[in-house]
Backbone bond lengths (Angstrom), bond angles and torsions (degrees), N, CA, C in turn:
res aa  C-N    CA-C-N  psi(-1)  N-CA   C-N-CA  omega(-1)  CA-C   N-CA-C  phi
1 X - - - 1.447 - - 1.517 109.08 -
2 X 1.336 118.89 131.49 1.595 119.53 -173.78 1.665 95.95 -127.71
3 X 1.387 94.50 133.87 1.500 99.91 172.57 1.986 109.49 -90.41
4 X 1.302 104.05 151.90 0.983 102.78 163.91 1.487 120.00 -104.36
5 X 1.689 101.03 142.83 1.269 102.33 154.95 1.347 141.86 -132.38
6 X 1.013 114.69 162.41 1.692 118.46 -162.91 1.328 108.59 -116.39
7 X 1.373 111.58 160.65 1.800 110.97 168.72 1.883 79.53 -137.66
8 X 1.604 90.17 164.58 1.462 116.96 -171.35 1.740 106.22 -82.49
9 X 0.971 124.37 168.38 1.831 125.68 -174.35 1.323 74.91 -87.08
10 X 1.427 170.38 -30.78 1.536 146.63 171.94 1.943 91.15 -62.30
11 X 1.066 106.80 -98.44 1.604 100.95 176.98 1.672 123.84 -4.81
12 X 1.441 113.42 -73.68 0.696 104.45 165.22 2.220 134.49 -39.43
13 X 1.093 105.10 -61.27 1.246 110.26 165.32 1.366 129.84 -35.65
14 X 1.617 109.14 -60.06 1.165 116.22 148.21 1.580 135.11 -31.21
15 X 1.288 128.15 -63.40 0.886 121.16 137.27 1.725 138.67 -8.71
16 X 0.979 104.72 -81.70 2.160 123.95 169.43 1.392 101.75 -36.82
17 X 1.519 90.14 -58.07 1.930 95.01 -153.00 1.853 89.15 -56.83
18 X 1.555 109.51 -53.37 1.883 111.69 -169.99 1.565 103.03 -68.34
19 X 0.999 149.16 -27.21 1.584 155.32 136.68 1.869 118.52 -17.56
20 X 1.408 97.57 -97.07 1.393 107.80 155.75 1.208 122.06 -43.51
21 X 1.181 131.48 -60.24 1.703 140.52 -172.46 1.703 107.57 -59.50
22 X 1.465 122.69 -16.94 1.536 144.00 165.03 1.436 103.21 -65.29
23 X 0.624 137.16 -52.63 1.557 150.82 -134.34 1.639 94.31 -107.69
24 X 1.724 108.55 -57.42 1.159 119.95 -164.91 1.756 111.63 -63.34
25 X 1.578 103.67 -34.25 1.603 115.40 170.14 1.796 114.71 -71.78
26 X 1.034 120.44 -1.28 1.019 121.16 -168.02 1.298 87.54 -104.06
27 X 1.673 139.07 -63.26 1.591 122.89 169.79 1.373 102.22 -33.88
28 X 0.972 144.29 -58.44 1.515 130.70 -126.22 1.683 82.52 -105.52
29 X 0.498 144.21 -13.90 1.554 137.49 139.48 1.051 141.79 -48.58
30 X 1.355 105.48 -31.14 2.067 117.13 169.10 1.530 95.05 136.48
31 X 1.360 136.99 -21.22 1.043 116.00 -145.78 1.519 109.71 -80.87
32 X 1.436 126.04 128.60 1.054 134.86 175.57 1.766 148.84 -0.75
33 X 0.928 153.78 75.81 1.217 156.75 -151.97 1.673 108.46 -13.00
34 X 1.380 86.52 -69.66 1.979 92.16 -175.07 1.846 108.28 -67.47
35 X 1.271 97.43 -13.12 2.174 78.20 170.97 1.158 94.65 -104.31
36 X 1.361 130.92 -7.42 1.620 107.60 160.12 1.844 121.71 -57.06
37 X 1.472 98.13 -66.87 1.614 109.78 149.52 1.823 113.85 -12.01
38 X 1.431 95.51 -71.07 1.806 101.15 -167.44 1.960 118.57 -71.43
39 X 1.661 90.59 -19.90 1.294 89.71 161.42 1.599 136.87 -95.39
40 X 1.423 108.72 0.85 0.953 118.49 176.29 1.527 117.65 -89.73
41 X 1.465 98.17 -44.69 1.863 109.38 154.84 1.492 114.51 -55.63
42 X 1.225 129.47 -36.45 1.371 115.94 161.12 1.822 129.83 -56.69
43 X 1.385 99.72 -38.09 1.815 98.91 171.02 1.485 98.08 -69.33
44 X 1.429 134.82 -34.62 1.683 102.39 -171.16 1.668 119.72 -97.15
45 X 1.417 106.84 -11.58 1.752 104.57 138.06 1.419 126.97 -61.22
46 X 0.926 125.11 -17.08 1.669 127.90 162.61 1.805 106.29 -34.95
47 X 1.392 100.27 133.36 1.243 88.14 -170.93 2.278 105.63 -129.88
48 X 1.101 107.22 -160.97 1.568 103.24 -154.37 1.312 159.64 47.97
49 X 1.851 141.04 -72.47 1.098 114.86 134.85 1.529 93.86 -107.55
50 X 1.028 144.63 -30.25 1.708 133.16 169.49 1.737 106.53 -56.43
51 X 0.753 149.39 -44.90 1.163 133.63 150.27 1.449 142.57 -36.54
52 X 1.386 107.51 -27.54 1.657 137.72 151.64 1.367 100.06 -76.83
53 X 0.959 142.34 -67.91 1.652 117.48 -162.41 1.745 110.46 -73.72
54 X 1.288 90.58 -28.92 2.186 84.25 178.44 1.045 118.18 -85.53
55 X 1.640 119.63 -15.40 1.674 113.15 169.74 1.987 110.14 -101.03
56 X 1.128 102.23 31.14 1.694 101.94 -179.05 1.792 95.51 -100.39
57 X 1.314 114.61 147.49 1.472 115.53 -173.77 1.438 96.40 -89.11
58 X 1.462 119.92 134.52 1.005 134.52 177.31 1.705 118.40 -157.73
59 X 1.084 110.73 161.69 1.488 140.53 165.21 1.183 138.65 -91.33
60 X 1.539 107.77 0.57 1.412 102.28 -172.44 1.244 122.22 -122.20
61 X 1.601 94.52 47.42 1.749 108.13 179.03 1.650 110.93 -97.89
62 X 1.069 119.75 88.84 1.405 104.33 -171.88 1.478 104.88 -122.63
63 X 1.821 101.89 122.81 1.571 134.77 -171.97 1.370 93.92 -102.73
64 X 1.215 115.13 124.71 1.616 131.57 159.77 1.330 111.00 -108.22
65 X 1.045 127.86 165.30 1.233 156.09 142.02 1.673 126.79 135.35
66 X 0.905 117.85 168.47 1.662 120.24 178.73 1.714 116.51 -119.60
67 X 1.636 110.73 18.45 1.195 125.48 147.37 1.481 126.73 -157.81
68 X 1.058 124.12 -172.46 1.426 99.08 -167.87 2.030 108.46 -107.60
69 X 1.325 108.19 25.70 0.960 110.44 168.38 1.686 101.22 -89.51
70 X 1.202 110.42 -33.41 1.594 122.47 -169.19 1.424 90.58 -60.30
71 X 1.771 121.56 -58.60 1.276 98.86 -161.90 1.312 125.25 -85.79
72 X 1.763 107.27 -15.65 1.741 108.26 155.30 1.541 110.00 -27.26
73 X 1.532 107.71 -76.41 1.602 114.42 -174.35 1.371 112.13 -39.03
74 X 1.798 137.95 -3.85 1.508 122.99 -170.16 2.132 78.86 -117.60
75 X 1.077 113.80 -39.97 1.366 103.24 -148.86 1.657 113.27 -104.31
76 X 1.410 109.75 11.59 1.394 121.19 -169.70 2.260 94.74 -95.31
77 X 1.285 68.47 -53.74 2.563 80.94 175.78 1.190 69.92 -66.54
78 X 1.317 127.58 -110.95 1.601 111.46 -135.83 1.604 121.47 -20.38
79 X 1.176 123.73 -65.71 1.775 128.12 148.27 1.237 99.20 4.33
80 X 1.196 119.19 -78.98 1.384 123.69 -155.21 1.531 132.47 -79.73
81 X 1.830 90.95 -28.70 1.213 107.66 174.69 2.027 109.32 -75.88
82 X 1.264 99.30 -51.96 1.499 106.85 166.31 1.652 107.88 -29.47
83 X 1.130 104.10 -63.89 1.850 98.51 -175.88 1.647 105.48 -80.78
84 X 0.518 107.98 1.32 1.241 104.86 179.65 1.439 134.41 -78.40
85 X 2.017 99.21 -50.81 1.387 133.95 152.28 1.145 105.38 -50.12
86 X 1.541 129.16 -57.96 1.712 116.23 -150.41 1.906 92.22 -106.42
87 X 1.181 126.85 0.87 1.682 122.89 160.79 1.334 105.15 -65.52
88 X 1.587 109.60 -34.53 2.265 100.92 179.30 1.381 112.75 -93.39
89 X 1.184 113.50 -22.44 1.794 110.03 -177.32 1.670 95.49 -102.57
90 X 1.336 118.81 -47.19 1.880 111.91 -172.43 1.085 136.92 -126.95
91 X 1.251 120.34 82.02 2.081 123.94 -123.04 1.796 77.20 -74.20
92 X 1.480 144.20 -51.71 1.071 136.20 -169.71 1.540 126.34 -71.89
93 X 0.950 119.58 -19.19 1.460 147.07 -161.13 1.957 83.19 -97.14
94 X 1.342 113.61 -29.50 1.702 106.00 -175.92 1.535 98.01 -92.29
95 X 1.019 116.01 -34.44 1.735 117.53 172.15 1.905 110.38 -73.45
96 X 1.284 114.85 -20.72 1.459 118.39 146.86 1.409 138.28 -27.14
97 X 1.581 84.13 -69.62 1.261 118.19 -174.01 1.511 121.91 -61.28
98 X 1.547 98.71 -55.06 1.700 121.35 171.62 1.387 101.27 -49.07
99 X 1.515 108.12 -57.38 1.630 105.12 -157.62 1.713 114.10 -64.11
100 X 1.527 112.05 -29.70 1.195 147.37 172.08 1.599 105.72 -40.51
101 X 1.037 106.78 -97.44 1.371 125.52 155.89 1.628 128.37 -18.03
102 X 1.434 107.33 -52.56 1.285 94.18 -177.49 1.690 107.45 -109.49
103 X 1.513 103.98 37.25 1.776 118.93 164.44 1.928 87.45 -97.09
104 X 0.670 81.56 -55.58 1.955 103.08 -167.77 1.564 102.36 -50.88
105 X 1.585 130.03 -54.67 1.158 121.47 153.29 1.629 140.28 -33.88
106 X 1.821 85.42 -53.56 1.512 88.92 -175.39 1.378 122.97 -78.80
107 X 1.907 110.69 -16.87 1.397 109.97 179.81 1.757 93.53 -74.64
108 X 0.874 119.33 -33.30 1.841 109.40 -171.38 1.226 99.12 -72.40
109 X 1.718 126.67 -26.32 1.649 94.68 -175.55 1.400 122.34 -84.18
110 X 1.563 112.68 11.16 1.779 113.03 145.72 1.096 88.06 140.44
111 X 1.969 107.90 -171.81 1.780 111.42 170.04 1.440 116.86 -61.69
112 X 1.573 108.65 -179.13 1.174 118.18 -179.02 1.554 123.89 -67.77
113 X 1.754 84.94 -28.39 1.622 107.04 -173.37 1.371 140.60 -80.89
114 X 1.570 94.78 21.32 1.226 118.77 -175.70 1.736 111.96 -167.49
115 X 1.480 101.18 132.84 1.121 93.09 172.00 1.409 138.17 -95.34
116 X 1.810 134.36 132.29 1.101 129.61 -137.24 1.878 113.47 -76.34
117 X 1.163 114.38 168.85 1.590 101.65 -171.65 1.135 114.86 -60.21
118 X 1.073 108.33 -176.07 2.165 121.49 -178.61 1.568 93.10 -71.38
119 X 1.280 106.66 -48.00 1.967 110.60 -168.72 1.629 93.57 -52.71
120 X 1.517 123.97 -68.40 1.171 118.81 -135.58 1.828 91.42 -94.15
121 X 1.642 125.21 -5.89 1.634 106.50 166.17 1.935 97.68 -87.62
122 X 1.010 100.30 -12.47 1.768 84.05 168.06 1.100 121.81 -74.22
123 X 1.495 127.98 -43.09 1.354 130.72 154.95 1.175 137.96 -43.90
124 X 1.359 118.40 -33.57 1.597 135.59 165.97 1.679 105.06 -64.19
125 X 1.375 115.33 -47.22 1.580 126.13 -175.91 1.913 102.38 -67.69
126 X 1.156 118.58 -38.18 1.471 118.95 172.72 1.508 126.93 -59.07
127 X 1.810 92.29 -46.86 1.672 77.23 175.66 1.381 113.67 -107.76
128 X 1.767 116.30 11.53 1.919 103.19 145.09 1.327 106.29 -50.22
129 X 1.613 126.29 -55.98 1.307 112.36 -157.92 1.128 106.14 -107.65
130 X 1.811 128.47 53.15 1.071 136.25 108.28 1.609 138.86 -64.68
131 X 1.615 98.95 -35.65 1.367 121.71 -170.12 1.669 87.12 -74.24
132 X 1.152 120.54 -55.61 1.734 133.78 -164.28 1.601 106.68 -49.11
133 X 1.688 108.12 -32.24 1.474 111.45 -157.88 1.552 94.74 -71.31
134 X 1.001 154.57 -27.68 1.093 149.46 -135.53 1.814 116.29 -84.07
């Protein structure tokens, strides 16, 4: 017998926007064209119910800002809130998420064969301990 579970189109969203908005801080950080690419292909291989909400086509990812401190301030809470939500309703589905996420980070912060700038491993270190705050 398998239960199902669901998250709400707020949940869900939540989710995307702190998903995408990961990935999206990591461009605006320096990090490389093609691990942007590889990290973005990593959130829609995500698989179970986080894998269902980041590969569903939607619209309701909305990134503001006109620097990337602006969009820290939208996509750093989401981070947190994301684990946060699915740590009380889906203790595994939050270890999903984390693990999810910081595949998706690390493929955007470039090849192996080099190590990524000071800007963009500070950025990677911010939203672990966004994901962590929760």
């Amino acid at each position: 017998m398998s239960t199902t579970i669901t998250l709400t189109d707020q949940d869900n969203s939540t989710l995307r926007t702190a998903a995408y908005g990961a990935v999206s801080l990591m461009a605006a950080s320096g990090a490389p064209h093609k691990g942007i690419a590889h990290g973005s292909i990593a959130l829609t291989s995500a698989t179970g119910l986080v894998g269902h909400a980041l590969a569903a086509k939607s619209k309701d990812i909305h990134l503001h800002g006109k620097s990337v401190a602006e969009l820290a301030d939208q996509v750093l809470p989401a981070l947190t809130a994301a684990m946060s939500l699915l740590g009380k309703q889906h203790p595994a589905e939050a270890d999903n998420f984390r693990g999810t996420v910081l595949v998706a980070v690390e493929a955007a912060a470039g090849s192996r064969k080099s190590e990524p700038s000071p800007a963009v491993a500070a950025m990677a270190r911010k939203i672990t301990a966004a994901l962590d705050a929760a």
